[in-house]
C-alpha positions as CSV (number, residue, x, y, z in Angstrom):
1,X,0.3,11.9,2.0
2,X,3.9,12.9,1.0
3,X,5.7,11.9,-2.1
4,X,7.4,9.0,-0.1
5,X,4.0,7.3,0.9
6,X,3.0,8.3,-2.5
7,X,5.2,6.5,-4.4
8,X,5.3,3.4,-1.8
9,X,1.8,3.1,-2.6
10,X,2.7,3.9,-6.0
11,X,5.2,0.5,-5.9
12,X,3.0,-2.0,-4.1
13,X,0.0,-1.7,-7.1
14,X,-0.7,-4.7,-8.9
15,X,-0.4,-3.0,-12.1
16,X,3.6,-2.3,-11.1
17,X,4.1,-5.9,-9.8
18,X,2.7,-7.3,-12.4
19,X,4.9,-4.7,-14.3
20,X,8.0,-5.7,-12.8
21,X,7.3,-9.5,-12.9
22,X,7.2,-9.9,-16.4
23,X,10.3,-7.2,-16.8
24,X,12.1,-9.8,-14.6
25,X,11.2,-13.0,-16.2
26,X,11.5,-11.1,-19.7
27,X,15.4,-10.0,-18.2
28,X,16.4,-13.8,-16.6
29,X,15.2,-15.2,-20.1
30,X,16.5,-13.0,-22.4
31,X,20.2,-12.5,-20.1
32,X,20.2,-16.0,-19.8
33,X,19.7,-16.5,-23.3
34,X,22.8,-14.2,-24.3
35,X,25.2,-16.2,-21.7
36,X,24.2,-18.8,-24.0
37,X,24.6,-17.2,-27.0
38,X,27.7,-16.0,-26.1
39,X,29.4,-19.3,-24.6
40,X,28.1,-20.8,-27.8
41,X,29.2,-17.8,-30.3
42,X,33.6,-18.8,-28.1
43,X,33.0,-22.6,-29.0
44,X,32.2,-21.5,-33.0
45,X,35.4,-19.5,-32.3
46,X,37.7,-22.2,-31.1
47,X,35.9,-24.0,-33.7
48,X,36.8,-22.4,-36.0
49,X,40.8,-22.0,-35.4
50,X,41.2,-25.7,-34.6
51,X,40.1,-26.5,-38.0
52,X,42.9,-23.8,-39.4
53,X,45.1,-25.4,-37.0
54,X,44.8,-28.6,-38.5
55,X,44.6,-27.6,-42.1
56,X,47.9,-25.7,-41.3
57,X,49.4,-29.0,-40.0
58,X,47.8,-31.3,-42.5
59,X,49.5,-28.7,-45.3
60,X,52.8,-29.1,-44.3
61,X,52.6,-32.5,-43.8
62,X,51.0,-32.7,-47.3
63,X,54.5,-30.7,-48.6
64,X,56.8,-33.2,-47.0
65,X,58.1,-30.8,-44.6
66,X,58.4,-33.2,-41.7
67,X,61.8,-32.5,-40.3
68,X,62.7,-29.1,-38.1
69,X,65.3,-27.2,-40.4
70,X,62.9,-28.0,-43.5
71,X,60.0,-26.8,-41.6
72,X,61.4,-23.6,-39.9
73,X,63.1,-22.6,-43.5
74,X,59.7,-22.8,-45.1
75,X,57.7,-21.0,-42.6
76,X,60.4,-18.0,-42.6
77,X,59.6,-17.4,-46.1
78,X,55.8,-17.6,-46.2
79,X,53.5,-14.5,-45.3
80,X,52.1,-15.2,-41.9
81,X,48.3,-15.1,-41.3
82,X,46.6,-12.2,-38.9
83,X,47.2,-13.5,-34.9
84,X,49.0,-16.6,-36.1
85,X,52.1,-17.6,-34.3
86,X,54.5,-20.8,-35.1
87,X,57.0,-22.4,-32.7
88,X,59.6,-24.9,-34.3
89,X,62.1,-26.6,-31.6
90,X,65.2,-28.9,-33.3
91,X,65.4,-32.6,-31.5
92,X,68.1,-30.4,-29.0
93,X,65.3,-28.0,-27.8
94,X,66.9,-25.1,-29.8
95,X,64.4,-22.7,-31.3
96,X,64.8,-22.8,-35.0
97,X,61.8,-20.5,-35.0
98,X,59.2,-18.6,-33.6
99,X,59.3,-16.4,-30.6
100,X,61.0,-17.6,-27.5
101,X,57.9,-16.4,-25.0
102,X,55.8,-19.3,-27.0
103,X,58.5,-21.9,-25.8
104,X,58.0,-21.0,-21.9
105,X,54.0,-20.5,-22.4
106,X,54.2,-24.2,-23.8
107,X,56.6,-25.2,-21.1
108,X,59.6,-26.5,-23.9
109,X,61.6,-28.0,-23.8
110,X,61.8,-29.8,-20.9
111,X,58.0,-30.3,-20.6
112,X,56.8,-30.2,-24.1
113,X,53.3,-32.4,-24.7
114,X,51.9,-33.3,-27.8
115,X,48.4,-32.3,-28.1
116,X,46.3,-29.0,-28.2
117,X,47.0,-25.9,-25.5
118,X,45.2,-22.9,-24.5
119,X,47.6,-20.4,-22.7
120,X,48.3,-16.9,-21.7
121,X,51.5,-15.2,-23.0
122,X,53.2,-11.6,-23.4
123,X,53.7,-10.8,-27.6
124,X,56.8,-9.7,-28.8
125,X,55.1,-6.0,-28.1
126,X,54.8,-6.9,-24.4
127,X,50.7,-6.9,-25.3
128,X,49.3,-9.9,-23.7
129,X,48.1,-13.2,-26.2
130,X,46.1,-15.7,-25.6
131,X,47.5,-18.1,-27.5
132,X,45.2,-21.5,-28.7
133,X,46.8,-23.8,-30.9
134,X,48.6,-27.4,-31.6
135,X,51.7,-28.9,-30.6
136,X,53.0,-31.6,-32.7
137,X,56.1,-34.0,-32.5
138,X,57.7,-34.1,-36.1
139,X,59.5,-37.2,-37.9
140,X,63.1,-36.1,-36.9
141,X,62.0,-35.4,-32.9
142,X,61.4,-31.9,-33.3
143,X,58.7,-30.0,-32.3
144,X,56.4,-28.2,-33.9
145,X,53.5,-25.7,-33.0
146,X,50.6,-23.7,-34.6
147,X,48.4,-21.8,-33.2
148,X,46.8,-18.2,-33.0
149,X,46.0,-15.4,-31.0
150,X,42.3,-15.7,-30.3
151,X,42.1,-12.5,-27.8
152,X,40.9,-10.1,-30.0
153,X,38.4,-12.4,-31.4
154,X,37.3,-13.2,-27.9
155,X,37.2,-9.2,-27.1
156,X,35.0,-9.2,-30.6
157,X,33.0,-11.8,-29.4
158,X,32.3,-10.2,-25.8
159,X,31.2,-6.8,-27.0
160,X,27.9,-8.6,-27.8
161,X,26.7,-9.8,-24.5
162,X,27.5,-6.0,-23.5
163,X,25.5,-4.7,-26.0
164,X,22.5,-6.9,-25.3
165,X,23.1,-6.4,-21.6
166,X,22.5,-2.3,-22.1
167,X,19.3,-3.0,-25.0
168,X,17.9,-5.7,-22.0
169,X,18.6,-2.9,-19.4
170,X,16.8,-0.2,-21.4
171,X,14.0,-2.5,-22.3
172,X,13.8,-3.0,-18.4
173,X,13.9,0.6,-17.5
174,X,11.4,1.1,-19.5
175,X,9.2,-1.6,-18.9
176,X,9.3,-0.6,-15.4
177,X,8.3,3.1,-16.9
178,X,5.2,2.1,-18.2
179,X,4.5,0.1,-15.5
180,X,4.8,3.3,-13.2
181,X,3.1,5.4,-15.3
182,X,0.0,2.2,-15.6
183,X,0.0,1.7,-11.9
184,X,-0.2,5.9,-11.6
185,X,-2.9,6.4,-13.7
186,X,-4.8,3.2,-12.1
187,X,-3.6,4.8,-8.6
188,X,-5.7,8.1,-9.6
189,X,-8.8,6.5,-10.8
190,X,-9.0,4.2,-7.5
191,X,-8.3,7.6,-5.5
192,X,-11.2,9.1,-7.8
193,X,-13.4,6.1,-6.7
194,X,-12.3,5.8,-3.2
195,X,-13.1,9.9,-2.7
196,X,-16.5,9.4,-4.4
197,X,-17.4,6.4,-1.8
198,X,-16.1,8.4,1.0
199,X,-18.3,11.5,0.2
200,X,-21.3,9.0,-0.6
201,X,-20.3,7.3,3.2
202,X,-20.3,10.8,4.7
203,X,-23.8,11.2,3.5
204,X,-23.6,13.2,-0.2
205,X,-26.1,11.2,-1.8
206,X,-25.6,13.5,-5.3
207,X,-21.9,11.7,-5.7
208,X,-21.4,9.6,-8.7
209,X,-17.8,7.2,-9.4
210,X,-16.0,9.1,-12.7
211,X,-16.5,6.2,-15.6
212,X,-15.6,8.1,-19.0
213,X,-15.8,6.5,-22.6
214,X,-12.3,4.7,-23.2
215,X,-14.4,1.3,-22.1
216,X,-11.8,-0.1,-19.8
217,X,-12.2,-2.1,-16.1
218,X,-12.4,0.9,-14.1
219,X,-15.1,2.1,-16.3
220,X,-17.2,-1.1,-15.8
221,X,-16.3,-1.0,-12.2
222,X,-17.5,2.7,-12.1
223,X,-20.8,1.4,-14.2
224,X,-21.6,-0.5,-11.9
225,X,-20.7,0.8,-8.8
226,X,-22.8,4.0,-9.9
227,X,-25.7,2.0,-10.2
228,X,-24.9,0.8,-6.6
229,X,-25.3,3.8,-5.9
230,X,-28.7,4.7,-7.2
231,X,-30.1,1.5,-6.4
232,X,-29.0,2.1,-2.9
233,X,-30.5,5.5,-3.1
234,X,-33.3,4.2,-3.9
235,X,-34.2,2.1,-1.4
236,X,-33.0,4.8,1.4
237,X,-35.6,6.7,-0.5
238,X,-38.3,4.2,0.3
239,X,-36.9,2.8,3.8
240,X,-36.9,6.8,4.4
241,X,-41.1,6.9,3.0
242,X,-41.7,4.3,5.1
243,X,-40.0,5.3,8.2
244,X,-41.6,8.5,8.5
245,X,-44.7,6.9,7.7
246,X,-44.3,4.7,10.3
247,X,-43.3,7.7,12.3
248,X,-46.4,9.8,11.4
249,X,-48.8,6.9,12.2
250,X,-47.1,6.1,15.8
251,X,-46.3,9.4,16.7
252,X,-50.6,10.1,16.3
253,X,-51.9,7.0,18.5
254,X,-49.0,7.4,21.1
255,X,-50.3,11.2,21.3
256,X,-53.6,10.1,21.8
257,X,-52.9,7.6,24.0
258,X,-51.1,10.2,26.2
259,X,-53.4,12.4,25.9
260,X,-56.5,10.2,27.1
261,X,-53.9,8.8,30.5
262,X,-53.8,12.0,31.2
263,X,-57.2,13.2,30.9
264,X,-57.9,9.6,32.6
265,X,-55.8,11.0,35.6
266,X,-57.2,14.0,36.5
267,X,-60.8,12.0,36.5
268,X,-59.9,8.8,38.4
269,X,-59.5,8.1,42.0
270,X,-56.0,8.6,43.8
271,X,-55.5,4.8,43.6
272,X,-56.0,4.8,39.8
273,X,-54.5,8.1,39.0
274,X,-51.0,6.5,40.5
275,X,-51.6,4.0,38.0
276,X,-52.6,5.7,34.9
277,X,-49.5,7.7,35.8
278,X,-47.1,4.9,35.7
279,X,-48.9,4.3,32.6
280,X,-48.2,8.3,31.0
281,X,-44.7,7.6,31.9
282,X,-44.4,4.3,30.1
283,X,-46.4,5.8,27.0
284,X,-43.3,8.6,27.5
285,X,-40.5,6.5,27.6
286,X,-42.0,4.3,24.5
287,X,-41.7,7.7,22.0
288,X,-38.5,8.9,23.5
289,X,-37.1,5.0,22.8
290,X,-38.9,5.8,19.3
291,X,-37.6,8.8,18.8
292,X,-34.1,7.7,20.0
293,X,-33.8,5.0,17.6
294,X,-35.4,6.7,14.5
295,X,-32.6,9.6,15.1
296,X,-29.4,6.7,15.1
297,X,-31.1,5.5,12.0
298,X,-31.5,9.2,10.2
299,X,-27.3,9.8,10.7
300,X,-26.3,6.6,10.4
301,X,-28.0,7.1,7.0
302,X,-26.9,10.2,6.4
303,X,-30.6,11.7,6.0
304,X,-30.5,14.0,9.2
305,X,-29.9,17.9,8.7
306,X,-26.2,18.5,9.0
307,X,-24.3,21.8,8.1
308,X,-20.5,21.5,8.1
309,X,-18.6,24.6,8.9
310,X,-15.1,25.6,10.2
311,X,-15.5,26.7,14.0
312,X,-13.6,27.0,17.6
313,X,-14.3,23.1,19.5
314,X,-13.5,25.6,22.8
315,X,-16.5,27.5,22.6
316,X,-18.7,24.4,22.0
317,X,-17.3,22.5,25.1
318,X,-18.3,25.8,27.4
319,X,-21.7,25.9,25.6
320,X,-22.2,22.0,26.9
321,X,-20.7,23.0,30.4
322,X,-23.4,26.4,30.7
323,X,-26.3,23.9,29.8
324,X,-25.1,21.2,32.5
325,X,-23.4,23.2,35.1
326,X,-27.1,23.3,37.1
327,X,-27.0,19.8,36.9
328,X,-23.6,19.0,37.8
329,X,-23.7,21.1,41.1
330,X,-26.3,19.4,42.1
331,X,-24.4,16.6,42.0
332,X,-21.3,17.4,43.2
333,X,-19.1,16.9,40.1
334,X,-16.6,19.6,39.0
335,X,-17.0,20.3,34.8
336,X,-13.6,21.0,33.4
337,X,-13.0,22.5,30.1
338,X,-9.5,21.3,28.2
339,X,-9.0,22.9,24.5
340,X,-5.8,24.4,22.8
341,X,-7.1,28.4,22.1
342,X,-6.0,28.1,18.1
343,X,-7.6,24.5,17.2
344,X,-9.7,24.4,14.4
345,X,-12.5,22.0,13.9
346,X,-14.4,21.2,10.7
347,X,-18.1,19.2,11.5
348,X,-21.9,20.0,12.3
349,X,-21.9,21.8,15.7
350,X,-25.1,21.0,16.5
351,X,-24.6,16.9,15.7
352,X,-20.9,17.5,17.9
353,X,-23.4,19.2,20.8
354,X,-25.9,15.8,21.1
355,X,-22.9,14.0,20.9
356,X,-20.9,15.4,23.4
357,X,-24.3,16.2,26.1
358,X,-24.5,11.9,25.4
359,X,-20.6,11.2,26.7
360,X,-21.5,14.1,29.6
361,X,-24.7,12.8,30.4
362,X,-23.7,8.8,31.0
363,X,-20.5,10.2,32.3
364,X,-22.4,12.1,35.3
365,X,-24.8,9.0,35.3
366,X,-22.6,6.1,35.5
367,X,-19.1,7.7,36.8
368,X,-20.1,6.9,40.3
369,X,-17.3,8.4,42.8
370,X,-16.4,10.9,40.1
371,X,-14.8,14.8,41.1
372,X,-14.6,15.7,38.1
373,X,-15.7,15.3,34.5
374,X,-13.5,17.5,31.7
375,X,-14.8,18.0,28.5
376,X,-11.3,17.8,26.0
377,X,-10.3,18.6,22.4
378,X,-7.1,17.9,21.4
379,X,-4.8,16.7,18.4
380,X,-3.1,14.1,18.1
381,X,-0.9,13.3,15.3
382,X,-3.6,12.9,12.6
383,X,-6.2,12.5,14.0
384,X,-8.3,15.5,16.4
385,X,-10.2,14.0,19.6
386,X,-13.9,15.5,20.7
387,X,-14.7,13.7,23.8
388,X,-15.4,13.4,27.9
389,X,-13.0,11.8,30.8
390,X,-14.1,11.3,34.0
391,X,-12.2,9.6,36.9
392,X,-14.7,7.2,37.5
393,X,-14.4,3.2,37.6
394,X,-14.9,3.6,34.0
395,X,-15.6,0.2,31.6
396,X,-13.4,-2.6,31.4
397,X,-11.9,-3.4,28.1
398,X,-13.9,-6.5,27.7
399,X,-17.1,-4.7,27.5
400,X,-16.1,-1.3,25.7
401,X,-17.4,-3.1,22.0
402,X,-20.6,-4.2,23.1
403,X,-21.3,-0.3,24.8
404,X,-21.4,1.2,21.5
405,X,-23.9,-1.2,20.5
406,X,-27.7,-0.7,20.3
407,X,-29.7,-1.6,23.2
408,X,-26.7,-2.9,25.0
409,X,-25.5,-1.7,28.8
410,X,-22.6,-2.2,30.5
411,X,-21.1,-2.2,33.9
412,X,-22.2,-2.6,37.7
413,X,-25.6,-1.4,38.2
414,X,-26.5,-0.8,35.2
415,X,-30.8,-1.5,35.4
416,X,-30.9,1.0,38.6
417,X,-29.8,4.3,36.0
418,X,-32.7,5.1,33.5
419,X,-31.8,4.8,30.0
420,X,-32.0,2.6,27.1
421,X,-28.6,1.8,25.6
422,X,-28.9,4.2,22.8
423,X,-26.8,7.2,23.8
424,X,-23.3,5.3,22.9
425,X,-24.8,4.1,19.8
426,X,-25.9,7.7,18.3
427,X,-22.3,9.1,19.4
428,X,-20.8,6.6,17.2
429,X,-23.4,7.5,14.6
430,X,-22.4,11.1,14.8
431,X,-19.3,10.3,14.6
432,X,-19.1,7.9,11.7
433,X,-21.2,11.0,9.8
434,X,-17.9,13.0,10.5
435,X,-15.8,10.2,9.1
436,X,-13.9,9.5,12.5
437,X,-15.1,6.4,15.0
438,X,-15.8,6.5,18.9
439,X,-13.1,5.4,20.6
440,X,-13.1,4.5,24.4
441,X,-9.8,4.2,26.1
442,X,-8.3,4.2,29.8
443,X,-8.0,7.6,31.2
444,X,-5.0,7.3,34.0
445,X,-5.1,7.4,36.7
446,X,-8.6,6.0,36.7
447,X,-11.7,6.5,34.6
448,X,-12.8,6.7,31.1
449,X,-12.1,8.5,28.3
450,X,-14.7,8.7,25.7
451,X,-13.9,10.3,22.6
452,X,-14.6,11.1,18.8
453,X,-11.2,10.5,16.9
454,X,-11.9,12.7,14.1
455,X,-9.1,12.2,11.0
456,X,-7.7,15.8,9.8
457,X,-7.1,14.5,6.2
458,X,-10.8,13.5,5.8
459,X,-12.0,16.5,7.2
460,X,-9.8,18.5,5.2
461,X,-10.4,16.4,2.0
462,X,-13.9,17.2,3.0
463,X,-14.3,20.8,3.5
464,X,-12.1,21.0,0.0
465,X,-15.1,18.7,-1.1
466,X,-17.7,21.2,0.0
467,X,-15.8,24.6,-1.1
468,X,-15.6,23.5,-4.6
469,X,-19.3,22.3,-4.6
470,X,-19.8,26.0,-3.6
C-alpha cells in the first residue's frame, strides 16, 4: 500500500471524522461567535463616541455659545481631544473653522443635513479618516459639527477577530493532529487484528489478536475475539475427533464390505459375479465420495498438511502435463504449458498439484470438441493466476456460481461423465487455503478459463509471516 492509499485510508477512519467534525462545529461556533463579538465590540465603539458627541454639544450649548463667531473663537482656543475634528460654517457657508475636507465629506454648504454622519475623508496629512460625528444647526443659522476619527479604534478593534481567527486555526490544526495521530494508532491496531484473522483464516491455528493492558475497546475487542478464537479451536478440535472417528469406523466396514464382494465374486456364478461387481464398484465409488468430501472439509478447515515454500509455478505445470500426457493422447487433446521463466510463486505445491490435476481433469472430461488444453501462470496486476483454459463450449455465466459448489454439476451432459461435483469445490478450497478465490471467466475465442487468482500482497505478507515464525 503506498503512502497515498495509506493516508486515504488514514482520512476515511471514524476516529478522524469524528476528529474533524467536532473541529468543524468547534471552528463555525467559536468563528461565528467572534463575528459577533466583534460587530458587538464597533456598536460599544460608536457607542461610545456618540455619547462624547453629545456631551460635547450639550457643553457648549450649556456655555451659551450658540452663535458661529462665538463658537469657532472658543473652540480655537481649547486643546482638542485625540481623533476629534470640529467644523463651524457662518449662516453664508464660510468656514469659520475646521478643516475644509470635513465641509465636502459633509456635503456643505449647499447640502448640509442636520443629524448624525458616518463618512470617509482624506486628514489634513492626506491619511484617510473615517470620520463619525454630529451636525447641528446653531441659533444664528450656522452650522456646526463634532465628531471624531473612529479608524484607528476600528483598526484596534479588528485586530481581535485576527487574533482569535489564528488561536481557532491553531486549535484546528491541531485538533485535526490528534485526530490523525488517534485514527493512526487505531489504523495499526485494526491492521494488527485484521493480520491475526487473516493468518487464523489461512489456517495458523497458534495466532492470537494483540490486546495489551491500557484497558481500552480494542483491548476488549481483542479479549474477545481471542476467545473466538479458542472457542473456535476448540470445537475444530472435536468436529476434527469426530471426523476421523467417523472416518476410522467407515473406512473398516466399507473395507470389509469390499473385501467380502470380492471374495463373493470369485465364488458366485457369472450371473451373480456381474452383480456383485456392480456392487464392488458402488462400495468404491461410496469411499472415494467419502474420501472426497472429508479432504474439502480438512482444507477448508485448515487441518490438512500444507508446507508453504517459494518455488518456479513452470516446473509444476510440466509435472501435471508428464502425469497426464498418456491420457491426453489418448484422447486427442494437445497439453500446452504457458509460464513467464522468472515468476515466482509462494504456496503448498503439492495442494497447487490436486488442484490444478482437478481443473485438467474436468477440463479433458467436459471440454467436448477441445484441441487443446494449456496449463497457464501469469501476473496480473496484483494478483498471480494458477489455472487451465481449454477452447471448449466452456460454462455459461449463469451457472459458473453454482459449479464451485458441493455436489453441484453443470452443463450439457453432465450425468453421462463420472464424477460427483466435488472437484470444483476442493479447488476453491485450495485456493481459499492460499488466500486467493477460484475464478472462472471467458477464455476468447471460446472456452473456459479456470483459475486460482492468488493476491501477491497476502502471499508476501504471508511468507514475511512464516520467516519471522522461523
Amino acid at each position: 500500500m503506498s503512502w497515498v492509499e495509506r493516508l486515504v485510508s488514514l482520512l476515511e477512519t471514524s476516529t478522524f471524522r469524528h476528529a474533524s467534525l467536532i473541529a468543524f462545529i468547534f471552528l463555525l461556533v467559536a468563528g461565528g461567535s467572534v463575528l459577533v463579538s466583534s460587530r458587538q465590540i464597533e456598536n460599544l465603539l460608536h457607542d461610545h463616541v456618540r455619547d462624547m458627541v453629545l456631551a460635547d454639544i450639550q457643553g457648549h450649548q450649556d456655555r451659551g455659545l450658540e452663535g458661529a463667531a462665538a463658537l469657532a473663537s472658543a473652540l480655537a482656543r481649547e486643546d482638542k481631544r485625540e481623533g476629534s475634528q470640529a467644523l463651524v460654517l457662518s449662516a453664508q457657508g464660510n468656514v469659520l473653522f475646521g478643516h475644509t475636507g470635513l465641509e465636502r465629506a459633509l456635503g456643505c454648504p449647499q447640502h448640509c443635513v442636520a443629524g448624525w454622519h458616518d463618512t470617509a475623508m482624506d486628514g489634513p496629512d492626506g491619511q484617510l479618516m473615517q470620520m463619525f460625528g454630529m451636525l447641528v444647526t446653531l441659533a444664528d443659522g450656522g452650522t456646526y459639527f463634532s465628531g471624531y476619527d473612529i479608524l484607528p479604534m476600528l483598526e484596534r478593534v479588528r485586530v481581535i477577530p485576527l487574533v482569535a481567527g489564528s488561536g481557532l486555526f491553531a486549535v484546528l490544526l491541531t485538533s485535526l493532529a490528534i485526530g490523525l495521530y488517534s485514527s493512526l494508532r487505531s489504523m495499526r491496531r485494526v491492521d494488527h487484528i485484521r493480520a491475526a484473522l487473516r493468518r487464523y483464516a489461512s489456517g495458523d491455528r497458534k495466532v492470537t489478536v494483540p490486546a495489551g493492558g491500557s484497558g481500552d475497546e480494542f483491548d476488549l475487542l481483542g479479549v474477545d475475539i481471542n476467545y473466538m478464537l479458542n472457542r473456535t479451536n476448540h470445537l475444530m478440535d472435536e468436529v476434527k475427533s469426530v471426523s476421523g472417528h467417523i472416518a476410522h469406523e467407515l473406512r473398516t466396514p466399507l473395507t470389509r464390505l469390499h473385501t467380502r464382494l470380492v471374495g463373493a465374486a470369485e465364488r458366485a456364478d457369472a450371473g451373480v459375479r456381474e452383480e456383485i461387481l456392480a456392487a464392488v464398484e458402488e462400495a468404491e465409488r461410496v469411499q472415494k465420495l467419502f474420501r472426497a468430501v472429508l479432504r474439502i472439509g480438512e482444507i477448508e478447515a485448515g487441518r490438512c498438511a500444507h508446507f508453504f515454500e517459494w518455488f518456479e509455478p513452470q516446473a509444476l505445470l510440466d509435472d501435471v502435463v508428464d502425469y497426464y500426457q498418456p491420457m491426453a493422447e489418448d484422447t486427442g487433446i494437445r497439453l500446452l504449458v504457458q509460464a513467464p521463466q522468472a515468476l515466482q510463486l509462494y504456496g503448498d505445491r503439492a495442494l497447487l498439484f490436486q488442484a490444478l490435476a482437478n481443473l485438467l481433469e474436468n477440463a479433458m472430461k467436459y471440454a467436448a470438441g477441445a484441441s487443446a488444453i494449456t496449463l497457464l501462470v501469469r501476473a496480473t496486476g496484483q494478483d498471480v493466476e494458477v489455472g487451465v483454459s481449454d477452447d471448449g463450449p466452456g460454462i455459461p455465466p449463469e451457472e459458473r456460481s453454482e459449479a464451485v459448489k458441493r455436489f453441484r454439476r453443470v452443463g450439457r451432459n453432465v450425468q453421462a461423465q463420472p464424477g460427483y461435483g466435488l472437484g470444483l469445490a476442493l479447488v476453491s478450497a485450495i485456493a481459499t487455503l492460499h488466500g486467493g478465490t477460484l475464478a472462472l471467466d471467458d477464455n476468447p475465442p471460446r472456452g473456459l478459463r479456470a483459475v486460482l487468482r492468488l493476491s501477491h500482497e497476502h502471499l508476501a505478507e504471508r511468507s514475511r509471516g512464516i520467516t519471522r515464525a522461523a
